[in-house]
C-alpha positions in Angstrom: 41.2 -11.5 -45.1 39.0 -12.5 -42.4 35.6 -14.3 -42.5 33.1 -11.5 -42.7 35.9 -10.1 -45.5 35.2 -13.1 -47.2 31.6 -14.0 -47.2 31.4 -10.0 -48.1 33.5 -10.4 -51.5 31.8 -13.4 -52.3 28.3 -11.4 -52.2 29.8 -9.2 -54.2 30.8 -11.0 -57.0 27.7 -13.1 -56.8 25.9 -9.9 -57.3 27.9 -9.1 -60.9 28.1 -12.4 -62.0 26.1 -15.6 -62.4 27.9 -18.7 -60.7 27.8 -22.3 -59.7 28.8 -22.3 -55.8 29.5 -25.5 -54.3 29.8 -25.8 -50.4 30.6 -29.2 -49.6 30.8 -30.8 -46.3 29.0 -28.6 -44.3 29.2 -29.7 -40.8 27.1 -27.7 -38.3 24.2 -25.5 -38.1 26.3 -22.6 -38.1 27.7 -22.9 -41.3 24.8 -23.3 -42.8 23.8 -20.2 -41.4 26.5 -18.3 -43.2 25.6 -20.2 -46.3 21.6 -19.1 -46.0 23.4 -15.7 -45.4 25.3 -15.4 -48.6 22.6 -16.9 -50.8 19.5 -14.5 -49.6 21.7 -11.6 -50.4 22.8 -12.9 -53.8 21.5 -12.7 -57.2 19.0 -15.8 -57.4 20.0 -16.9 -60.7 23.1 -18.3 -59.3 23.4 -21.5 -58.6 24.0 -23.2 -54.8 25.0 -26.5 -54.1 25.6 -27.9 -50.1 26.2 -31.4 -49.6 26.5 -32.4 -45.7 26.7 -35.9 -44.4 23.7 -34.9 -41.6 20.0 -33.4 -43.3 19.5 -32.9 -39.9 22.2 -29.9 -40.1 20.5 -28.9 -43.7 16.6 -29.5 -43.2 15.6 -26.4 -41.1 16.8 -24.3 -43.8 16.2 -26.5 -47.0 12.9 -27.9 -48.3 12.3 -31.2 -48.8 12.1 -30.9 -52.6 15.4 -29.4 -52.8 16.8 -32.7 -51.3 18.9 -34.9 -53.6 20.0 -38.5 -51.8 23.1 -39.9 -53.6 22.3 -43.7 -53.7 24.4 -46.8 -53.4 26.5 -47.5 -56.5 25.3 -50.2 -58.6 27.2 -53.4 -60.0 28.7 -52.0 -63.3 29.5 -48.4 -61.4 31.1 -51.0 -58.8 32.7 -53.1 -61.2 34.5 -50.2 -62.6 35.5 -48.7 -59.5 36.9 -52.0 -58.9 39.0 -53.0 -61.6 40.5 -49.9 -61.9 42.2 -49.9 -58.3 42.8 -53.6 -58.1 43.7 -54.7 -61.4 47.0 -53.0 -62.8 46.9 -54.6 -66.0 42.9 -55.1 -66.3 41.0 -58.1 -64.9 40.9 -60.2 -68.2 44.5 -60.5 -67.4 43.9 -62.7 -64.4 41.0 -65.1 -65.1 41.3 -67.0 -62.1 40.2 -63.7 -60.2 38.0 -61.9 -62.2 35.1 -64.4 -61.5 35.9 -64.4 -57.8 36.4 -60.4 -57.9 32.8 -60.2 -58.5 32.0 -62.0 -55.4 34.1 -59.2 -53.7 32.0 -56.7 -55.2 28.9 -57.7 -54.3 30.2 -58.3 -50.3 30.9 -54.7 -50.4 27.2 -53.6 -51.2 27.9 -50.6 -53.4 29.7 -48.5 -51.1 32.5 -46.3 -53.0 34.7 -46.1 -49.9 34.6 -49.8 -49.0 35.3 -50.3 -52.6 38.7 -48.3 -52.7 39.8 -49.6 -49.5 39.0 -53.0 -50.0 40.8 -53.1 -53.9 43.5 -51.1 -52.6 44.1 -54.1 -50.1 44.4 -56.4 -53.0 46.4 -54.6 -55.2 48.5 -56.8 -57.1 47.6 -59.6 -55.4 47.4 -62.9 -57.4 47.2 -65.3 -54.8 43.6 -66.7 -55.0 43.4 -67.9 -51.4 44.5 -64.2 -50.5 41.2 -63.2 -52.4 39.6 -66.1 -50.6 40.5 -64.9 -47.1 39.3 -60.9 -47.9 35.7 -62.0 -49.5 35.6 -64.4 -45.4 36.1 -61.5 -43.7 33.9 -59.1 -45.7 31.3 -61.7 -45.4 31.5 -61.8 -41.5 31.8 -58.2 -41.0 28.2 -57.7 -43.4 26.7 -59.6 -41.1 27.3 -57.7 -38.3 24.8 -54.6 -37.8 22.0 -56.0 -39.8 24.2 -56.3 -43.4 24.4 -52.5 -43.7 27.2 -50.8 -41.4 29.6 -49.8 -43.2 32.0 -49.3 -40.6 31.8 -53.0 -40.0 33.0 -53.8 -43.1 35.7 -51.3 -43.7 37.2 -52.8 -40.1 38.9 -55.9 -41.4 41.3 -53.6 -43.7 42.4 -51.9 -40.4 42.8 -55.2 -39.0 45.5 -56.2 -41.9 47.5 -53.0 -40.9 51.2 -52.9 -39.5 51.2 -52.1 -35.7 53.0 -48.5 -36.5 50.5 -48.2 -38.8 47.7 -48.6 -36.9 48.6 -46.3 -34.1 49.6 -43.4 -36.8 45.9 -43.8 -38.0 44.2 -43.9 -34.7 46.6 -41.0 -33.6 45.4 -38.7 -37.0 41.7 -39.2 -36.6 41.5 -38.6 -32.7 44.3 -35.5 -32.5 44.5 -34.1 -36.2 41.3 -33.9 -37.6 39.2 -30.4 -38.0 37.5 -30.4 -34.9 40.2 -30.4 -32.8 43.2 -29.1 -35.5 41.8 -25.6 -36.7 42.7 -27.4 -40.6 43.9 -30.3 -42.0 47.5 -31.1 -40.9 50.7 -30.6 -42.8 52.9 -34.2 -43.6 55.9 -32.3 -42.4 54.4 -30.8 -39.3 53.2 -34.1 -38.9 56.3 -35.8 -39.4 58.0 -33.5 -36.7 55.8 -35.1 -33.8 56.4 -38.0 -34.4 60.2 -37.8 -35.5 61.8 -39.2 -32.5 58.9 -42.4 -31.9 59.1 -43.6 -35.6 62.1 -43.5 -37.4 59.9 -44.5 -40.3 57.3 -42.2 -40.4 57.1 -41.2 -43.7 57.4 -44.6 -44.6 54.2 -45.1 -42.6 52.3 -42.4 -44.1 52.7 -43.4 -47.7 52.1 -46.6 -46.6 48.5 -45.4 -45.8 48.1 -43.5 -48.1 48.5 -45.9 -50.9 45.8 -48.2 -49.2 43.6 -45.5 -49.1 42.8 -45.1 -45.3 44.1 -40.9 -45.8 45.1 -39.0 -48.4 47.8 -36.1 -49.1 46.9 -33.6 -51.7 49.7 -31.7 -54.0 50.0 -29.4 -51.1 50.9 -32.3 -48.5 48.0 -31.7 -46.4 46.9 -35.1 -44.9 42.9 -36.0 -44.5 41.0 -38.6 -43.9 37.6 -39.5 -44.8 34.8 -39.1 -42.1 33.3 -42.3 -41.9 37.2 -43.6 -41.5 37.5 -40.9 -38.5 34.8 -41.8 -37.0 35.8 -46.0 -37.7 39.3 -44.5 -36.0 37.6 -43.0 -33.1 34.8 -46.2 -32.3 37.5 -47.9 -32.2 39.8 -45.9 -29.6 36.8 -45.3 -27.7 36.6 -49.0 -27.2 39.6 -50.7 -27.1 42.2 -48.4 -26.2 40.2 -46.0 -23.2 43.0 -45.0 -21.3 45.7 -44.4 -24.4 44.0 -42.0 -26.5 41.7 -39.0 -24.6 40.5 -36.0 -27.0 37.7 -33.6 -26.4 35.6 -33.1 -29.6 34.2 -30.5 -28.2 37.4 -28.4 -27.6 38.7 -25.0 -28.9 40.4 -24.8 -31.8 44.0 -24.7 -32.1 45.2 -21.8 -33.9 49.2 -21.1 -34.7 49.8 -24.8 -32.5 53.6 -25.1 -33.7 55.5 -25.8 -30.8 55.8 -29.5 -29.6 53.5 -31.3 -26.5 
């Protein structure tokens, strides 16, 4: 089934039945087109949802009113977030952190990805001065960009990766991501580039994986959070100009099995 195929059995259905219809992520003007599409032909009492990281992309189609701005997540939603990544056994358990964990909280101003990566970094850590160091280093980075970039403040975690680990990162946001791959790569596929530089690969994957920088779904596709691609990027763009070169605006790569 191709994409006219598709977005023609998708009218249809919405035409017999009445649906919720989520399109998340939408990344260009284009797609939103096709959304508009589908929706002016359908049965209005259905149900549309887009969410997009740009209004820019959504704002020429959508009014104002229909706008719906997900805020920053407040202390007890961050708390909860938290203590559920950081704390296996709950944070009562350690006493000597849980006052000091709030402190960690604050630093990372309600943001639900700075959250996971930060607890994720501190998982089953019981050292104090470990905590002691992370909260420093959140602190400076907050600073930087007038308190609010969260980019900034997601950068120290990278800077506590392994060496392999950083250049498998920076490798999967400039090469593998959906603007240059035409989908989300497969581990294995992945695994078969880099086979004969890393004889730890899948080591190096899980090992990112579990401190929440990507993530592999039940299918093993591997994906990574935007603002993390674009943290990956920044940072090949300015540190490492000759070793990484990638042309967002490239074609697609369709059926790319074979080796470079």
């Amino acid at each position: 089934m191709n994409l006219e195929e598709g977005k023609q059995l998708l009218i249809e259905k919405l035409q017999q039945k009445r649906l919720l219809i989520i399109f998340d992520d939408v990344l260009n003007h284009e797609d939103m087109k096709k959304v508009v599409d589908i929706t002016m032909i359908s049965v209005r009492k259905s149900k549309f949802i887009v969410t997009s990281h740009e209004w820019n992309i959504l704002k020429k189609f959508l009014s104002e009113s229909s706008k719906i701005e997900l805020s920053l997540l407040n202390e007890s939603s961050s708390m909860e977030i938290f203590f559920k990544h950081a704390f296996k056994d709950g944070p009562f358990y350690m006493p000597h952190l849980y006052e000091f964990s709030k402190e960690v909280i604050n630093a990372c101003a309600g943001y639900p990805l700075n959250l996971e990566i930060v607890d994720s970094s501190l998982k089953g850590q019981t050292r104090l001065r470990v905590w002691e160091q992370a909260l420093q280093r959140l602190k400076r980075a907050s600073t930087y960009l007038d308190n609010k970039d969260l980019l900034a403040m997601i950068r120290p975690s990278f800077d506590d990766l392994r060496d392999e680990e950083k250049i498998i990162f920076l490798d999967l946001t400039c090469f593998f991501s959906k603007d240059v791959w035409i989908e989300d790569i497969n581990q294995d596929t992945f695994f078969q580039f880099y086979e004969y530089e890393f004889e730890n690969c899948e080591k190096i994957i899980t090992s990112l994986k579990d401190k929440s920088f990507i993530k592999v779904d039940k299918f093993r596709m591997i994906t990574i959070h935007d603002l993390l691609q674009d943290m990956g990027r920044k940072i090949s763009r300015e540190e490492f100009k000759d070793v990484r070169k990638w042309n967002e605006n490239c074609t697609l790569f369709a059926n790319f099995e074979s080796k470079v």
